[in-house]
Backbone as XML, in Angstrom:
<?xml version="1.0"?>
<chain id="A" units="angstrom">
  <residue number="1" name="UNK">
    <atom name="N" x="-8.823" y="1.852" z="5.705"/>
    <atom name="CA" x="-8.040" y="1.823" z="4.479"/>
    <atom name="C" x="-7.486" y="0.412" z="4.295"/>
  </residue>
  <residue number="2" name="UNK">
    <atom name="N" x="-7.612" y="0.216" z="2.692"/>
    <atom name="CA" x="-7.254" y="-1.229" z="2.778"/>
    <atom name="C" x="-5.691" y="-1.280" z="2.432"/>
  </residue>
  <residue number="3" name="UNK">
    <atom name="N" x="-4.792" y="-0.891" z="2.871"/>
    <atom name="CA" x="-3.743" y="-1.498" z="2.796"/>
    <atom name="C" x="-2.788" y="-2.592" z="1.897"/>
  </residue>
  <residue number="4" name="UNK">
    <atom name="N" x="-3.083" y="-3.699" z="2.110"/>
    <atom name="CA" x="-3.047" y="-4.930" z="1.560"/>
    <atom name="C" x="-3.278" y="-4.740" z="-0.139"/>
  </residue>
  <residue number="5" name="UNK">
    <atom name="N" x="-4.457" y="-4.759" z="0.050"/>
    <atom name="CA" x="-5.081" y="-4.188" z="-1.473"/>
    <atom name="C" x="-3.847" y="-3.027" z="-2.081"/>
  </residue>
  <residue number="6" name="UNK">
    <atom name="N" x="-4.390" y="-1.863" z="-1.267"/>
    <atom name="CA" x="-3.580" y="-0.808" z="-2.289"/>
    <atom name="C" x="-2.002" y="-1.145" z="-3.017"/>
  </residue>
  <residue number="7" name="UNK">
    <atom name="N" x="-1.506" y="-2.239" z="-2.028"/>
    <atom name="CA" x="0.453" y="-2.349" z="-1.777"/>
    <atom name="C" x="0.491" y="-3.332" z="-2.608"/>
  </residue>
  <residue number="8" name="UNK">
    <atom name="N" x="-0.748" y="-4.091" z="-3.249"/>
    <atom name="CA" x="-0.464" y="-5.087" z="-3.965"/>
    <atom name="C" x="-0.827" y="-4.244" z="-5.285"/>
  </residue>
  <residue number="9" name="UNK">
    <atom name="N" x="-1.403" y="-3.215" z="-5.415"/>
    <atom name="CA" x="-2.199" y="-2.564" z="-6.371"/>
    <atom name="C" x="-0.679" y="-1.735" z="-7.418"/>
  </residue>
  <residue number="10" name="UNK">
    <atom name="N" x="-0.040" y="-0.796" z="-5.982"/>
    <atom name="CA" x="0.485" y="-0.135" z="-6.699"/>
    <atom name="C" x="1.873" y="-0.797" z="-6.970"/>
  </residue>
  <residue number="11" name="UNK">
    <atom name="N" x="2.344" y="-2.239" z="-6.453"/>
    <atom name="CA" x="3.351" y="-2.871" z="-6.749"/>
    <atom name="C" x="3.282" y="-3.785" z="-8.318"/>
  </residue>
  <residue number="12" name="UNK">
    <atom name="N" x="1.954" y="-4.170" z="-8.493"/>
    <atom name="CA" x="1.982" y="-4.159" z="-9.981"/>
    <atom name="C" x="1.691" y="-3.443" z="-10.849"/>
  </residue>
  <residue number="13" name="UNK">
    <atom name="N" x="1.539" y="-1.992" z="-10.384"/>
    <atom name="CA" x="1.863" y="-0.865" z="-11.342"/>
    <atom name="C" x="2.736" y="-0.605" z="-11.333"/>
  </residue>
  <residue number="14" name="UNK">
    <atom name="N" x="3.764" y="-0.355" z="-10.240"/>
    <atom name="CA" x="5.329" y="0.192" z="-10.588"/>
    <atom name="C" x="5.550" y="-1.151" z="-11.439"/>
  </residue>
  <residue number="15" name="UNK">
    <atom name="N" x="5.567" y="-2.319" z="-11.100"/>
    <atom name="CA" x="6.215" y="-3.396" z="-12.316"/>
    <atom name="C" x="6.485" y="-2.900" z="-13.697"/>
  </residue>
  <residue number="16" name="UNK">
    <atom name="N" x="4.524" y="-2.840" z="-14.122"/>
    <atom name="CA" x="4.187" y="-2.602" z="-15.387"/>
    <atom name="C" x="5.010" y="-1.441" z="-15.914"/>
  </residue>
  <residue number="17" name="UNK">
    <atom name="N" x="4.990" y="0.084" z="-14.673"/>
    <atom name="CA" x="5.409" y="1.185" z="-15.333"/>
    <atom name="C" x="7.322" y="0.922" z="-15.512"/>
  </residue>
  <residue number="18" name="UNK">
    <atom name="N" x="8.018" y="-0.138" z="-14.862"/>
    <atom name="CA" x="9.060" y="-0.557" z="-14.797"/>
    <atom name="C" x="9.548" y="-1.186" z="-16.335"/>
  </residue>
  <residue number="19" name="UNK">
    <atom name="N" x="8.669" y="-1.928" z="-16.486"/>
    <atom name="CA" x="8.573" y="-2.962" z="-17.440"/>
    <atom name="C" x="8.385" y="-2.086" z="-18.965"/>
  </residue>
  <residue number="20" name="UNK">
    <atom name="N" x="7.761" y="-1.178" z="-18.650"/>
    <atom name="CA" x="7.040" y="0.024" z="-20.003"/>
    <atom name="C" x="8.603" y="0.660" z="-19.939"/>
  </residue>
  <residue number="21" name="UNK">
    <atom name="N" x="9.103" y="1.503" z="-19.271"/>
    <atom name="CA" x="10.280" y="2.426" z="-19.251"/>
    <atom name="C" x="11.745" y="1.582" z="-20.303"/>
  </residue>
  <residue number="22" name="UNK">
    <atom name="N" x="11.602" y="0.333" z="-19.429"/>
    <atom name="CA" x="12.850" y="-0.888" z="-20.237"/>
    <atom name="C" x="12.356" y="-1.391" z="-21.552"/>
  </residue>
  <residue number="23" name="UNK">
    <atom name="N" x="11.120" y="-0.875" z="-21.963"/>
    <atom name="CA" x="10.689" y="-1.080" z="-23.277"/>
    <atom name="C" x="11.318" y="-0.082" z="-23.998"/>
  </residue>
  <residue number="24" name="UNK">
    <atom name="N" x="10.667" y="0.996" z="-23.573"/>
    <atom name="CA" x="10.838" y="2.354" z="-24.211"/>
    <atom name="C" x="12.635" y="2.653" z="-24.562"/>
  </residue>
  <residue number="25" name="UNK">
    <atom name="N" x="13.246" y="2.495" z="-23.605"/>
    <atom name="CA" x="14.625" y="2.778" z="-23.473"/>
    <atom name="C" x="15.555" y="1.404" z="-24.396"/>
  </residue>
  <residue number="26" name="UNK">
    <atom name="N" x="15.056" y="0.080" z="-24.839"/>
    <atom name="CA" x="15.877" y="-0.931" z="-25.181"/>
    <atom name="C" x="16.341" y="-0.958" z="-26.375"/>
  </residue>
  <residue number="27" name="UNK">
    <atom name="N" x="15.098" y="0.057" z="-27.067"/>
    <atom name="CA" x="15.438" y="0.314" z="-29.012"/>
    <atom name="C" x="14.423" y="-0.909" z="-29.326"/>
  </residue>
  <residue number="28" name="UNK">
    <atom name="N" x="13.514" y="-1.899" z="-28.829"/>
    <atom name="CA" x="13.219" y="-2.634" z="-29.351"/>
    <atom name="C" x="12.049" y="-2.208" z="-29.942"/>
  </residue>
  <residue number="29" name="UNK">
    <atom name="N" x="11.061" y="-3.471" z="-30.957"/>
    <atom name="CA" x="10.263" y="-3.139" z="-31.443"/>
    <atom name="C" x="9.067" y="-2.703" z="-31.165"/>
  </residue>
  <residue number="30" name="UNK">
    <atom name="N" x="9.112" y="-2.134" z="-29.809"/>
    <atom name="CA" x="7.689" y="-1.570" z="-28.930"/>
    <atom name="C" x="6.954" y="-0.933" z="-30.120"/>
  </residue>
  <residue number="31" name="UNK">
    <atom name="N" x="5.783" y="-0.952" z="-30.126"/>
    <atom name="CA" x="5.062" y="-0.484" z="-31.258"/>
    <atom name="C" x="4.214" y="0.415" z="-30.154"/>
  </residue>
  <residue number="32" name="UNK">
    <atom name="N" x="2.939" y="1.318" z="-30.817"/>
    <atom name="CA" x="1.768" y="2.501" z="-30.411"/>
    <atom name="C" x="1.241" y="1.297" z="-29.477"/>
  </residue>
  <residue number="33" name="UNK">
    <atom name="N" x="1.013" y="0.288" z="-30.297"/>
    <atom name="CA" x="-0.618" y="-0.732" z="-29.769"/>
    <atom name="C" x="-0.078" y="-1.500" z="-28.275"/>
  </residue>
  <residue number="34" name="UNK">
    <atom name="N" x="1.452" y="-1.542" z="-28.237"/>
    <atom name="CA" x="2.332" y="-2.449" z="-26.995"/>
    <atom name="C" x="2.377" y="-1.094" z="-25.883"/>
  </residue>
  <residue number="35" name="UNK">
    <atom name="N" x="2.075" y="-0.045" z="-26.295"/>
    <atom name="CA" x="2.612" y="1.215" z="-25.601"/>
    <atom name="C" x="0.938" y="1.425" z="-24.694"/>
  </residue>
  <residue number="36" name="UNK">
    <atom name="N" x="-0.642" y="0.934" z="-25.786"/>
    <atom name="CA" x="-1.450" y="1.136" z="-24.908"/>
    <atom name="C" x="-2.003" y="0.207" z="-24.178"/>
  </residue>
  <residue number="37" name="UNK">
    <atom name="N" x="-1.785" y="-0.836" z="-24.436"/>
    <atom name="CA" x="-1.435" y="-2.134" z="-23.752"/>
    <atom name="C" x="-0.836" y="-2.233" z="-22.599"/>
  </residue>
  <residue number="38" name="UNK">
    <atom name="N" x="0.178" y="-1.341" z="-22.448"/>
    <atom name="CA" x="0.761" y="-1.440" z="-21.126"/>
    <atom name="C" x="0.714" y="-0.091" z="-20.059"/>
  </residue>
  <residue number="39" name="UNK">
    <atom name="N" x="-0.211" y="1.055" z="-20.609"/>
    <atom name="CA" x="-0.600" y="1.779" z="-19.632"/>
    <atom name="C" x="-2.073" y="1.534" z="-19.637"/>
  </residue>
  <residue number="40" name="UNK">
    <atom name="N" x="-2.843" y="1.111" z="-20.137"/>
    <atom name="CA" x="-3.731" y="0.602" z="-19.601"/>
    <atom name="C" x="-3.926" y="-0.515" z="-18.173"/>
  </residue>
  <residue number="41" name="UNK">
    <atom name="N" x="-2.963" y="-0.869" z="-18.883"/>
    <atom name="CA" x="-3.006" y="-2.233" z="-17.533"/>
    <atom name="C" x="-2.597" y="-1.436" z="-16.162"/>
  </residue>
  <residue number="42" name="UNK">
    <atom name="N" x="-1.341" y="-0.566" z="-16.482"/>
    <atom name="CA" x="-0.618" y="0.039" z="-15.067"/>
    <atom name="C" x="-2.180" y="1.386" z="-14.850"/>
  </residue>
  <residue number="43" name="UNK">
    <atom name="N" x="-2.607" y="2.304" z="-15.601"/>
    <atom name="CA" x="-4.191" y="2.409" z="-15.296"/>
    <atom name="C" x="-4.907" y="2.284" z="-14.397"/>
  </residue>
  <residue number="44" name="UNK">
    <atom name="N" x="-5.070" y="0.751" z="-14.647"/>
    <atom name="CA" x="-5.980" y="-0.040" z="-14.007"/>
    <atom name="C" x="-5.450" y="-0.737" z="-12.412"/>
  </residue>
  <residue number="45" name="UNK">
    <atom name="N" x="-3.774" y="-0.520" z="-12.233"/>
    <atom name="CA" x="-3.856" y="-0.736" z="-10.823"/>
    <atom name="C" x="-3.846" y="0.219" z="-10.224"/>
  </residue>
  <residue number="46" name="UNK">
    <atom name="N" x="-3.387" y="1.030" z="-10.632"/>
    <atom name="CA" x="-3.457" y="3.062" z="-9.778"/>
    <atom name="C" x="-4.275" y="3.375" z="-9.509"/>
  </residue>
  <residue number="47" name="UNK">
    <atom name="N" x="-5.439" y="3.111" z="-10.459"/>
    <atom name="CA" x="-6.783" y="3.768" z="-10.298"/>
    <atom name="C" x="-7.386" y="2.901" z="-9.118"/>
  </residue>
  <residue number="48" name="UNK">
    <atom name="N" x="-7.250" y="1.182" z="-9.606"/>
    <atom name="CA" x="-7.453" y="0.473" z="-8.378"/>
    <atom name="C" x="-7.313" y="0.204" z="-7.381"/>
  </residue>
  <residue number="49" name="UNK">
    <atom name="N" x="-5.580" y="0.997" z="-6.758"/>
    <atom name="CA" x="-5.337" y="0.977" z="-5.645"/>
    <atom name="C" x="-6.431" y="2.332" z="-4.911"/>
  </residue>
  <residue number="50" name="UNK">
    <atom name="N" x="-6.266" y="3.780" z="-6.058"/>
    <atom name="CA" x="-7.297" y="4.730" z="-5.174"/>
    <atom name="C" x="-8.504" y="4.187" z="-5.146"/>
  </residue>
  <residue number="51" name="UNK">
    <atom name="N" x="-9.295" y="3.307" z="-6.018"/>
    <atom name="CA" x="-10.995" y="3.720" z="-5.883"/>
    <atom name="C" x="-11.182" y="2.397" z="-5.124"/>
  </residue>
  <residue number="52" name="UNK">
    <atom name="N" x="-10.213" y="1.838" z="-4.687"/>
    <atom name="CA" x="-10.587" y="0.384" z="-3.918"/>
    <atom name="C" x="-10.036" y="0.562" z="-2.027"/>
  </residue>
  <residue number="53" name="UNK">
    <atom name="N" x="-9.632" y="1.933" z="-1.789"/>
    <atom name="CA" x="-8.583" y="1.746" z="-0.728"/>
    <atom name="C" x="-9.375" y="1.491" z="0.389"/>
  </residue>
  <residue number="54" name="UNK">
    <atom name="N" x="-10.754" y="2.038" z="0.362"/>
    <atom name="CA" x="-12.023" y="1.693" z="1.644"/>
    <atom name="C" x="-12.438" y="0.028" z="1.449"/>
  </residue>
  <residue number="55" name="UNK">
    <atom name="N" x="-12.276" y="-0.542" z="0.304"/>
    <atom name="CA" x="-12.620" y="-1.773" z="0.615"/>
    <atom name="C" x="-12.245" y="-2.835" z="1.475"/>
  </residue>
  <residue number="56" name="UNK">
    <atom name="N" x="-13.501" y="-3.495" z="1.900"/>
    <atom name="CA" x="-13.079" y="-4.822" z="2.888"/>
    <atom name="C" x="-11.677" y="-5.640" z="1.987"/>
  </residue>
  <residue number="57" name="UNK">
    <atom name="N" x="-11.174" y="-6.326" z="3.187"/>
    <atom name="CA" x="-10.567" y="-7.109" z="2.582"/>
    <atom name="C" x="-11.195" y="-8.356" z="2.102"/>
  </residue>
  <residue number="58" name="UNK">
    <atom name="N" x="-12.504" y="-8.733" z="2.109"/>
    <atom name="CA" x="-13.412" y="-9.499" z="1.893"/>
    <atom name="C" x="-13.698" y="-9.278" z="0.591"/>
  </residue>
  <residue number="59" name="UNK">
    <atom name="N" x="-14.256" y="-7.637" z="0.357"/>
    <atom name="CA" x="-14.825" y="-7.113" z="-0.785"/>
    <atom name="C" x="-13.440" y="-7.156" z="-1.967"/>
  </residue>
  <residue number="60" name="UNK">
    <atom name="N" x="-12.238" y="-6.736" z="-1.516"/>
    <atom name="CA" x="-11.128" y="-6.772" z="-2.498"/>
    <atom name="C" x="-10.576" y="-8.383" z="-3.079"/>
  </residue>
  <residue number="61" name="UNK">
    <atom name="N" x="-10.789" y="-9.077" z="-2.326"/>
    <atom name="CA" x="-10.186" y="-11.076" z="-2.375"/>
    <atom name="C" x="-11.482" y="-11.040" z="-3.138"/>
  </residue>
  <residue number="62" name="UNK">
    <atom name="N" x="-12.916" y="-11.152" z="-3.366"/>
    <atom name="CA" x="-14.102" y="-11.641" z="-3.949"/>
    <atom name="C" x="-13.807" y="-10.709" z="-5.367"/>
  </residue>
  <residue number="63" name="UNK">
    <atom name="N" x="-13.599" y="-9.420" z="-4.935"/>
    <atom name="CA" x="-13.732" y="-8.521" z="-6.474"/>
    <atom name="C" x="-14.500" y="-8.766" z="-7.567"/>
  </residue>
  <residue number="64" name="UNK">
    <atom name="N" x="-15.643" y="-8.307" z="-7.050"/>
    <atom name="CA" x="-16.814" y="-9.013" z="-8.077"/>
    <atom name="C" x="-17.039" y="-8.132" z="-9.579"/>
  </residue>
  <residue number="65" name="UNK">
    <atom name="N" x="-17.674" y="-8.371" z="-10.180"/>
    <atom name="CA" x="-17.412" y="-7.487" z="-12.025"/>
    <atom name="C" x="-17.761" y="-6.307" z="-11.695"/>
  </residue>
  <residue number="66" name="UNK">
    <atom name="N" x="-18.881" y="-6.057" z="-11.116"/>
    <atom name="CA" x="-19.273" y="-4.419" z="-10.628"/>
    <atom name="C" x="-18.025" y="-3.542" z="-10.093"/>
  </residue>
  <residue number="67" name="UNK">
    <atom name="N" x="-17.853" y="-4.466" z="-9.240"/>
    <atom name="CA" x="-16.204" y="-3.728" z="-8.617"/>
    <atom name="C" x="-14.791" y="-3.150" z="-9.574"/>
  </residue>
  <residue number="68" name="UNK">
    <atom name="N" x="-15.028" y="-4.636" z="-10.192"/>
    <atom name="CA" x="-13.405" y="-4.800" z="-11.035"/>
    <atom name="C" x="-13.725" y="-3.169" z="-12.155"/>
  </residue>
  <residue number="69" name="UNK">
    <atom name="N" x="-15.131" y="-3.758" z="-12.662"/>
    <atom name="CA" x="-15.112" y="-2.423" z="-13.507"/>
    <atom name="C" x="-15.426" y="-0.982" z="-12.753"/>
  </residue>
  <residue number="70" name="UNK">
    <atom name="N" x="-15.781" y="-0.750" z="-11.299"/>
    <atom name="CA" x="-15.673" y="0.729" z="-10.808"/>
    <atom name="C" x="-14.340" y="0.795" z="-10.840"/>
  </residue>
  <residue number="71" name="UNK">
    <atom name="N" x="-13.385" y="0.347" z="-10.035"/>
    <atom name="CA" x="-11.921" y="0.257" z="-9.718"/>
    <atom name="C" x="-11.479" y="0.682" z="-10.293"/>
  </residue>
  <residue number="72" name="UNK">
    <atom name="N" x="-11.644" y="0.227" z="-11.596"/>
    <atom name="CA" x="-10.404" y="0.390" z="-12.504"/>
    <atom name="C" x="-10.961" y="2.082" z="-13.495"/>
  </residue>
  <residue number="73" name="UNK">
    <atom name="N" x="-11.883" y="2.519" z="-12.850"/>
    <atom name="CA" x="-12.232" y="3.784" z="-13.423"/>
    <atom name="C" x="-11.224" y="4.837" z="-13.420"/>
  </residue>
  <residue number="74" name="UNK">
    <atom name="N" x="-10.734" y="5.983" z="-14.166"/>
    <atom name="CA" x="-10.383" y="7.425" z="-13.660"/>
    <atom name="C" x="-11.220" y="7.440" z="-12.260"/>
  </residue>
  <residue number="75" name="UNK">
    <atom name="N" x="-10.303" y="8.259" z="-11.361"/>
    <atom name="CA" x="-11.111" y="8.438" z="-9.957"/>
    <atom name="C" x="-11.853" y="9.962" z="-10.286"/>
  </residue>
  <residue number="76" name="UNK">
    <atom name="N" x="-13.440" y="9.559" z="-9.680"/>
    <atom name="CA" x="-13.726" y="10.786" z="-9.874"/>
    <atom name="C" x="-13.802" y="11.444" z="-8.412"/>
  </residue>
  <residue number="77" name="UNK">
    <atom name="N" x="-12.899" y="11.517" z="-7.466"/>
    <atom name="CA" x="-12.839" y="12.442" z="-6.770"/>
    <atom name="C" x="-11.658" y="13.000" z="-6.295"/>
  </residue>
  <residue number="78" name="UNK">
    <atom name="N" x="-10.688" y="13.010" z="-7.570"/>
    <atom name="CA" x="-9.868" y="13.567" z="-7.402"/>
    <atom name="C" x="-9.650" y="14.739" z="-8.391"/>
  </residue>
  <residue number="79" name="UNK">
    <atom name="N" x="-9.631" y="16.363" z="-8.358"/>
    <atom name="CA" x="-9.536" y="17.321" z="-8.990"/>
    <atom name="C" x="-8.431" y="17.163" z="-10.292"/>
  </residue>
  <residue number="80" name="UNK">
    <atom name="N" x="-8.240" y="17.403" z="-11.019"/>
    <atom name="CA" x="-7.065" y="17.513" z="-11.868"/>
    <atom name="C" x="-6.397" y="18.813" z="-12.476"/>
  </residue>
  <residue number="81" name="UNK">
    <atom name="N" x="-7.727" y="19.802" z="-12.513"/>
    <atom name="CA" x="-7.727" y="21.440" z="-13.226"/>
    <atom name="C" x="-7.009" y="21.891" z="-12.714"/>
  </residue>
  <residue number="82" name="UNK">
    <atom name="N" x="-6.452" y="22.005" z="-11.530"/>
    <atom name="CA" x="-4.973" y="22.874" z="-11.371"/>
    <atom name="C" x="-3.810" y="22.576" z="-12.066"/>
  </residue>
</chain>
């Protein structure tokens, strides 16, 4: 398990989801398009911390386009129907 990876993964998702909440709560002009803008991004490290957690630490520092775009997928091996 990569460690490293995941702790850096899900520390700039709590940011983002940090950063989204003090939007939501400030009254400011957060609009729909700033709202998918910023769960996309937090998305993309959650998903990246699960679908990346077997990677080398070699394979995670290089993160090549094949990667960046599996990573950042919905995980498909995690159930959701319950």
């Amino acid at each position: 398990m990569n460690k490293e990876y995941i702790l850096y993964n899900l520390k700039e998702g709590l940011n983002q989801l940090t950063n989204t909440i003090k939007e939501l709560e400030s009254g400011s002009e957060y609009e729909f398009g700033d709202y998918i803008v910023d769960m996309t991004h937090l998305y993309h490290h959650i998903n990246t911390a699960w679908n990346a957690k077997n990677s080398s630490k070699l394979e995670s520092d290089k993160c090549s386009e094949i990667d960046f775009r599996n990573w950042r997928n919905f995980p498909k091996d995690i159930d959701m129907s319950d």
